[in-house]
Each structure stands twice: as C-alpha cells, then as structure tokens.
C-alpha positions as CSV (number, residue, x, y, z in Angstrom):
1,X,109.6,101.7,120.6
2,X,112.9,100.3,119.7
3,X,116.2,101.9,120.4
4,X,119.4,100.1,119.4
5,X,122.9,101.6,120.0
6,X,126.4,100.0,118.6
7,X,124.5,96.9,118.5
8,X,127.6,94.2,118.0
9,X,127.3,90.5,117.9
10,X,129.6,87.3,116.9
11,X,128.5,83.8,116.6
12,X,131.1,81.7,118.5
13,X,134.2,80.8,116.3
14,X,133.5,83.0,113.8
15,X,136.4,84.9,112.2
16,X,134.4,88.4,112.0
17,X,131.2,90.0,113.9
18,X,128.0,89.2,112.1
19,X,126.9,92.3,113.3
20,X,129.1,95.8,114.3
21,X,127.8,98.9,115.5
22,X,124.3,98.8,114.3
23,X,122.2,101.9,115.3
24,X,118.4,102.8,114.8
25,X,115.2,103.8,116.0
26,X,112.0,102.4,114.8
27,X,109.1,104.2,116.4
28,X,105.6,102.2,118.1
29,X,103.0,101.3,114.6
30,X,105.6,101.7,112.1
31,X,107.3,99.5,109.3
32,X,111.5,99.1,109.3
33,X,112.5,97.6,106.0
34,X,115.8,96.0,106.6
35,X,117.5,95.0,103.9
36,X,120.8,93.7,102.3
37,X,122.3,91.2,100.3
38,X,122.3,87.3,101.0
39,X,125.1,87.1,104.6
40,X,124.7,90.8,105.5
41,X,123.5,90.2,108.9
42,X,119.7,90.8,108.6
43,X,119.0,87.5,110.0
44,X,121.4,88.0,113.1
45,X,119.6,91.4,113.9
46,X,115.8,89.7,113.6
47,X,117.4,87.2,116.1
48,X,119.0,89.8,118.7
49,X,115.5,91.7,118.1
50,X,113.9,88.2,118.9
51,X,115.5,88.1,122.5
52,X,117.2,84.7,121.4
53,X,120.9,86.2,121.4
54,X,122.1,89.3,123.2
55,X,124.4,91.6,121.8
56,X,128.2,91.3,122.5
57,X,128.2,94.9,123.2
58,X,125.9,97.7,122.7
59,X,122.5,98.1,124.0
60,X,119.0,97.4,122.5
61,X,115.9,98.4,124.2
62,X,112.2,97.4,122.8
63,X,109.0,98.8,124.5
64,X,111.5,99.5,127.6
65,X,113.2,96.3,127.7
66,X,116.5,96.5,127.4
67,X,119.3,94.0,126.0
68,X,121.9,92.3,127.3
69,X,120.3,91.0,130.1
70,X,116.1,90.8,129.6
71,X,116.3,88.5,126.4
72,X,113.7,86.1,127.9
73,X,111.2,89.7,128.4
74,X,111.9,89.9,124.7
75,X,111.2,86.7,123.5
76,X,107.9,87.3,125.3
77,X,106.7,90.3,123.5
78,X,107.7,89.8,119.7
79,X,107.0,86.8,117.2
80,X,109.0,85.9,114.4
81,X,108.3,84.4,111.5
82,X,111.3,82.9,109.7
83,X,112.1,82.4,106.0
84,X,111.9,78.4,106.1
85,X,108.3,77.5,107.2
86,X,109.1,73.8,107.8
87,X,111.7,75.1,110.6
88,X,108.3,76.8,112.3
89,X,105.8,74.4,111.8
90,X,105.9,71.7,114.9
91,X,102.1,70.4,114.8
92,X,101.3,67.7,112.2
93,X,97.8,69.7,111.2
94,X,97.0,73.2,110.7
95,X,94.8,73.0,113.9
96,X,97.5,71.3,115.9
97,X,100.0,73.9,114.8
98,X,97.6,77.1,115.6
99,X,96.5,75.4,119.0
100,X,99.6,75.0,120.0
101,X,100.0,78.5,120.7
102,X,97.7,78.8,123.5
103,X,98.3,77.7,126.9
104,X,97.0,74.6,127.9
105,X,93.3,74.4,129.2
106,X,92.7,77.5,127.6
107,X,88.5,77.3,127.0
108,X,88.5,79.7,123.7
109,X,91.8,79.0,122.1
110,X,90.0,76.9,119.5
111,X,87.3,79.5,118.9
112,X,89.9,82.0,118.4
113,X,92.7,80.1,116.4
114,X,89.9,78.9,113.7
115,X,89.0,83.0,113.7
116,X,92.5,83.3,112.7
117,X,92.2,80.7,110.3
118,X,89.4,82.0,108.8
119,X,91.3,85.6,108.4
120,X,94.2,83.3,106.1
121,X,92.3,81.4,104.6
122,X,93.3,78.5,106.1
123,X,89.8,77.2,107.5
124,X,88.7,74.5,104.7
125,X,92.7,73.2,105.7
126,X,91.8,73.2,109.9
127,X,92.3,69.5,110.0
128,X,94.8,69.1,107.0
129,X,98.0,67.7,107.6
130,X,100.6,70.5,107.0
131,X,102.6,68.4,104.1
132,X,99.4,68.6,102.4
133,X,99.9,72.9,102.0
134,X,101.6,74.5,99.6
135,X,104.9,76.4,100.3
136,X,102.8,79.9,100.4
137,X,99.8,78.1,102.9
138,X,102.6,77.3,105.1
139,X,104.1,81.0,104.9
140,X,100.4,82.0,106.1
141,X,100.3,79.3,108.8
142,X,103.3,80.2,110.8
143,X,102.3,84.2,110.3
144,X,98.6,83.2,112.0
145,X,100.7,81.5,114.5
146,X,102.8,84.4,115.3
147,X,99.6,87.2,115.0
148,X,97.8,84.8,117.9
149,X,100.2,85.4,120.2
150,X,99.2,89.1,120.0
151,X,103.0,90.4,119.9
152,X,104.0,94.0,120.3
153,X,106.3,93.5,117.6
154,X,106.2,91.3,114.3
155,X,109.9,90.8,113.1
156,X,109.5,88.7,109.6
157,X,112.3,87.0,107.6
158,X,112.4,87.3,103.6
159,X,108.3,87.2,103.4
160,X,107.8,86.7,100.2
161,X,110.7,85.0,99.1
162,X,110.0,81.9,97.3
163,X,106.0,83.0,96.7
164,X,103.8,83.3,93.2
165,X,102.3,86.5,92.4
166,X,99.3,85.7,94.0
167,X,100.6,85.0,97.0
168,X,102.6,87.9,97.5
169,X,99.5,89.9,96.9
170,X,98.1,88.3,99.4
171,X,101.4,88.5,102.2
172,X,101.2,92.2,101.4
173,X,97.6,92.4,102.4
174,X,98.4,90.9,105.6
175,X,101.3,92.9,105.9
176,X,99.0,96.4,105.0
177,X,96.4,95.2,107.3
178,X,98.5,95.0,110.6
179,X,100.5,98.4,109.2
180,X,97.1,99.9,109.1
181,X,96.5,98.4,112.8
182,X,99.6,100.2,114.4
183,X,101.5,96.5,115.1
184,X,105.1,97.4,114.9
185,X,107.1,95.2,111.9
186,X,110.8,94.6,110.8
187,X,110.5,93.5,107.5
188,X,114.2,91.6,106.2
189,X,114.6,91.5,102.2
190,X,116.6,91.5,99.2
191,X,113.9,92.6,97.2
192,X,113.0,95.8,97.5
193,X,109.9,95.6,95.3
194,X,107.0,94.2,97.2
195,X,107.7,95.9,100.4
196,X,109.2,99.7,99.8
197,X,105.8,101.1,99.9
198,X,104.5,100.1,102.8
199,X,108.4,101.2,104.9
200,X,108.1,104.0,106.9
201,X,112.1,103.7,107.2
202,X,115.0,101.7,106.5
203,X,118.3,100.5,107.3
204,X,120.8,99.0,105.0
205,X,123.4,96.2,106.3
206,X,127.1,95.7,104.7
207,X,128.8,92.5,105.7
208,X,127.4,93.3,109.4
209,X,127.8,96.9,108.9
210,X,125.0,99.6,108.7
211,X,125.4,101.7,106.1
212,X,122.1,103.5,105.4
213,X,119.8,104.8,107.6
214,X,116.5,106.8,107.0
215,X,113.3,107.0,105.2
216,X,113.1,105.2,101.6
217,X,113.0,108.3,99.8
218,X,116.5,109.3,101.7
219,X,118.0,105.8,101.4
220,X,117.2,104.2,98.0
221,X,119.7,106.7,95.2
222,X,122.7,105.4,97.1
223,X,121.5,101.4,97.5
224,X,123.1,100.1,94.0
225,X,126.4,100.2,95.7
226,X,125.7,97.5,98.8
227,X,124.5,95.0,95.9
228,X,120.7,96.2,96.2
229,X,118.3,96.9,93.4
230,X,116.0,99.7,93.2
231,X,112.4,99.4,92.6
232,X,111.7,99.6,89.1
233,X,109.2,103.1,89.6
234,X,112.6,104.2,91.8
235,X,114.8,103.7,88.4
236,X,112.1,105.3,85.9
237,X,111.7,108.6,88.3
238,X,108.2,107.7,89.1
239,X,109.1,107.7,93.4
240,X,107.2,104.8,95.1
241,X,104.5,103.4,93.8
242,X,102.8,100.3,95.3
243,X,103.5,96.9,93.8
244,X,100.6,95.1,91.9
C-alpha cells in the first residue's frame, strides 16, 4: 500500500534535512512501528505520509497516489491523530467536535458519530465541553474523529504518550481492534513497550536517517545504539510478549 523511495525533506531555513533518504514498504492491513528518539524525524514522515508536505526529493506513493504532486489526494485518504489533542480538538463539545467531521446536511452524521461515541466511551460526555475531559478522553476523541472519516490509512503520533495504565489498555484495544479489521496504521513512538506486539514491521530514524528496517524480531538486538530501549521480555530472552 505504501511505497516510499529516498524520501528527503527540509523545513525552510533549517541547517540540515529533517528527513534523508527514507525507504520502506508497509503492505494494505498491516502495522509500521516507527520509532526513534525525541527530533529524529518521526513527526516529519507522519506529515509527508499525511499529504501536508511533499518530499524535497524522492517519491512516496500510498494506495497509488503518488508524492510530490497529489498531496491534496493524500490528505483525503489518511487521518492523523497527533500527540497534542488540544491542537486537534476545534469544537467546544464532544458532539460539536465529532459532527464536525461530516459534511454539512448530512441526515445520519449524528446517528453515526454518537455510534462512534458509544465505541469510546465517550457517550455519557456527547454534550460535555471538551475542557471538562481528561487528557486520555481527549486522546479518544480526536482518534473517533479520525476513525469517522473512514481513512484508508491511520497514521498516529506518540499514542500513548502522556496516558495512565488504564488508558493505554484501553488505546491498545482500539489500536488491536482496527489491526484485527485490516485498517492500515503507522504507529510513531519512543516507547517501544505498549506497541511492539501488535508491529508487523518497523523502521528506525537517526537524526532524519533510517537506519533499521524489518520485522521486530530483525530490528530490535541492534536498537540500543539509536538511543532506543528494548522491551523488557526483548532484554530477559522471552521474544514479544504483549503488554498488560
């Protein structure tokens, strides 16, 4: 589904590319785990993969769209779902928020967004003003958001980054559910640990660099070196097991 070759990309005035020569393949219903440590470029990528930058050189293609050039195709087909949920949110409700990403006139957009509330957990909170949820009900918000747009591909910044234990359980439920449901996901972390079991690959970013490539169990022995930790069941010898 997604092809990207020598992907390379530089924010204006910047002394170096954020991204150089980035190269993968994530096939249709599968999970990319990209990871890296804090300015490694995972955000850029989520953002070319997005369709709101185009690569300075290079090509990227996603379900046959290709990059430079079709951004706007792009934008159309994939939601993402950044790491600050008070940069997503723009309606002063839940309801507001989740109806806002219908159409106008649309006659079942309110059936279905209160279906998708309903699925987060987010019902009882259908007319609550956002600054009323807490920082993991606003991570769930903007992901119903995203799912109601139907995309083709989910592209999700840092997840579970600032979330209890609780909450994480239940991002990685969502997260298992559309796995199990074919939707194709980029997942960007730090933090290996909540996600490595549900990856079907990775790639690895180096101050803008790729520098791993490949399944988890080809990628992870040589991680320590880019500044990522290895899931604790990685470091006793027990493979992946699934976080709990």
């Amino acid at each position: 589904m997604i092809h990207a070759r020598s992907l390379t990309f530089a924010y204006p005035g910047a002394g170096r590319p954020s991204l150089k020569n980035v190269t993968f393949d994530v096939p249709e219903g599968t999970v990319l785990c990209l990871c890296g440590v804090n300015g490694s470029g995972k955000s850029t990528l989520l953002s070319l993969l997005a369709g709101l930058y185009a690569p300075a050189s290079g090509t990227l293609t996603v379900a046959g769209i290709a990059s430079p050039g079709k951004e706007d195709k792009l934008r159309g087909l994939s939601a993402l779902v950044l790491q600050d949920a008070d940069l997503q949110i723009i309606g002063s409700t839940v309801a507001e928020d989740m109806l806002l990403a219908f159409p106008p006139g649309l006659t079942d957009a309110e059936e279905t967004a209160r279906d998708m509330a309903a699925r987060f957990d987010l019902a009882e909170h259908w007319h609550s003003p956002v600054h009323t949820l807490s920082y993991g009900q606003k991570r769930k918000l903007c992901l119903a958001v995203a799912l109601l747009a139907s995309p083709a591909l989910l592209l999700l910044d840092e997840p579970f980054s600032g979330l209890d234990y609780p909450a994480i359980r239940e991002m990685r439920a969502i997260l298992a559910n559309n796995r199990k449901h074919r939707l194709t996901q980029i997942i960007s972390v730090h933090d290996l640990e909540p996600v490595i079991d549900l990856a079907d690959s990775m790639v690895v970013l180096h101050q803008g660099e790729q520098v791993l490539a490949g399944t988890p169990q080809e990628v992870l022995d040589a991680i320590p070196a880019f500044g990522v930790r290895q899931p604790c069941s990685w470091q006793r010898g027990l493979g992946i097991v699934p976080w709990e």
